[in-house]
N, C-alpha and C positions, 0 to 999 in steps of 0.2 A: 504494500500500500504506500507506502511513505518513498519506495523509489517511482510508482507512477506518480506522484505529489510534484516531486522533484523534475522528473523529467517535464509533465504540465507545466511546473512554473518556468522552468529553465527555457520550453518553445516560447511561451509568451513573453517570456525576457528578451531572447531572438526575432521573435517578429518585430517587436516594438522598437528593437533597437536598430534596426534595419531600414525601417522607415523614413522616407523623406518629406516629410509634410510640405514641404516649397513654401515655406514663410515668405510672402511678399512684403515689400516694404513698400509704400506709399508715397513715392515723391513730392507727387502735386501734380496741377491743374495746366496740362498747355494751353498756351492762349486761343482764342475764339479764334483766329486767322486759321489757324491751325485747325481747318476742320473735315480736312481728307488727305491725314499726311498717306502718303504712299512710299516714302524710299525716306531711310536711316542711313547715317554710316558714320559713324567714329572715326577722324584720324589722331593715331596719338600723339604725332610730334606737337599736334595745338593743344591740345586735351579737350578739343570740343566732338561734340557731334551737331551733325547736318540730318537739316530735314527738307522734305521739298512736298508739296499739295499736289494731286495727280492733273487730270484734266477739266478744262472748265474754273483753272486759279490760276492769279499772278504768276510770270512766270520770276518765283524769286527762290533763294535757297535761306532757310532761319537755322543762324548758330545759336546752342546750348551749351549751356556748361553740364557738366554730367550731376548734377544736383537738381538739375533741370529749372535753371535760370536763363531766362532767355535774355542774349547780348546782343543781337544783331540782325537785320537781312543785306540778300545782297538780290539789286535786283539786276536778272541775267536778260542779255540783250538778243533775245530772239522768243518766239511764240511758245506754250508750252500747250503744244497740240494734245498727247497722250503720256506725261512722262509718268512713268512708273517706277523709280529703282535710282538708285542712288548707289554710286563706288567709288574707290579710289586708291591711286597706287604707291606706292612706296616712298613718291615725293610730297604728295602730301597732296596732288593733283585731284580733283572730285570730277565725275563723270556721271552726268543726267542720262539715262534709258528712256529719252521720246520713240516709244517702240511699240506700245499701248493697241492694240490692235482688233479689239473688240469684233466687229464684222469679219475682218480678215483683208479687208481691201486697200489699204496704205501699201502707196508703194516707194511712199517716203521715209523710210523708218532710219531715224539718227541716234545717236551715241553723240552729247555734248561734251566738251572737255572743258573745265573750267580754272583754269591754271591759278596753283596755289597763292601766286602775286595779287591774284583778284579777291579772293576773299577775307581781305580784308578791306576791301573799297566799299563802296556802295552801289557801283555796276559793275557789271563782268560781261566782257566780251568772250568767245566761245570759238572755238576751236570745234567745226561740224565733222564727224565721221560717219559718213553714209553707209548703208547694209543694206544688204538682200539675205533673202531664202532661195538658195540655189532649188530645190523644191518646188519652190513654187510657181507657179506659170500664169493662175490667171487669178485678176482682182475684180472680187472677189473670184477665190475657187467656188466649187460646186459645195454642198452642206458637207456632204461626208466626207471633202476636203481641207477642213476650218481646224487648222493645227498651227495658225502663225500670231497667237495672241501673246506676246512676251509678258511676264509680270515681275521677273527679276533678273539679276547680274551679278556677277565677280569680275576683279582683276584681277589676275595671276600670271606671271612670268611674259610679261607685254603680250598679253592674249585677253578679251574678253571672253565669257563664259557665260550664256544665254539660254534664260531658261523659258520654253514657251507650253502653254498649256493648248490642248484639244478643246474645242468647240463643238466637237463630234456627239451624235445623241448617246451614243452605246460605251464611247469612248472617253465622254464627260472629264476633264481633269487632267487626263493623261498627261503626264511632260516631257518633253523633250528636250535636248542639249545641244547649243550650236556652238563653235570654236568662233571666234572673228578675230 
């Protein structure tokens, strides 16, 4: 009796102590501008992070401190058709994904560069990288051809890394990977 006692108490000592509860902590309220952020990105040499609003908002990028004290925008000098995603590389460079592609019919899809000398201005000129989907052939494709909605990115080793989801009915979500 007393070693089944033991063993009971000893799993529930194991379970409980094995547990990650994910304690959130509560920063606080970003501001009302901020009301479809779409794309994060942290660079550490500033210690800020970048935010940017998808489509249908200014086209600006708002610096935080990671306390979530808002310091700054900058407003960038071109349209912000569909931007979705926010990256940036090793110099500290941030890079807009206007790539947003809801129907599938854009056949203007850019990659902004916003070079780190600008962010700290109050306008940023930009640096356009155009892309295609070698894939793709016609705008809009047919339904069961709606696989070019981008909604994220990475930098990595002077390479973009492109993530586009399915618009497909069966195929709903699916994601796919582009190199650029």
């Amino acid at each position: 009796m007393f070693i089944k006692k033991l063993l009971f108490l000893l799993t529930i000592f194991i379970f409980f102590s094995c547990q990650n509860f994910g304690q959130l902590k509560f920063i606080g309220d970003l501001p009302k501008f901020l009301d479809e952020v779409s794309g994060t990105e942290y660079i550490q040499s500033s210690n800020l992070i970048w935010m940017l609003n998808d489509s249908g908002n200014q086209p600006k990028l708002y610096a935080f401190t990671k306390e979530g004290k808002f310091l700054r925008e900058v407003y960038v000098k071109t349209k912000n058709n569909d931007w979705e995603d926010l990256t940036s590389d090793h110099l500290g460079n941030l890079y807009i994904g206007d790539f947003g592609n809801n129907d599938n019919d854009r056949k203007h899809l850019k990659i902004y560069k916003v070079a780190k000398e600008y962010l700290t201005k109050k306008n940023a000129e930009v640096e356009e990288i155009a892309f295609e989907y070698e894939n793709q052939n016609k705008f809009p494709p047919k339904k069961k051809d709606h696989f070019f909605d981008a909604e994220s990115f990475f930098y990595y080793n002077n390479h973009f890394y492109i993530f586009t989801k399915s618009r497909v009915k069966k195929e709903y979500g699916k994601t796919f990977l582009y190199k650029c």
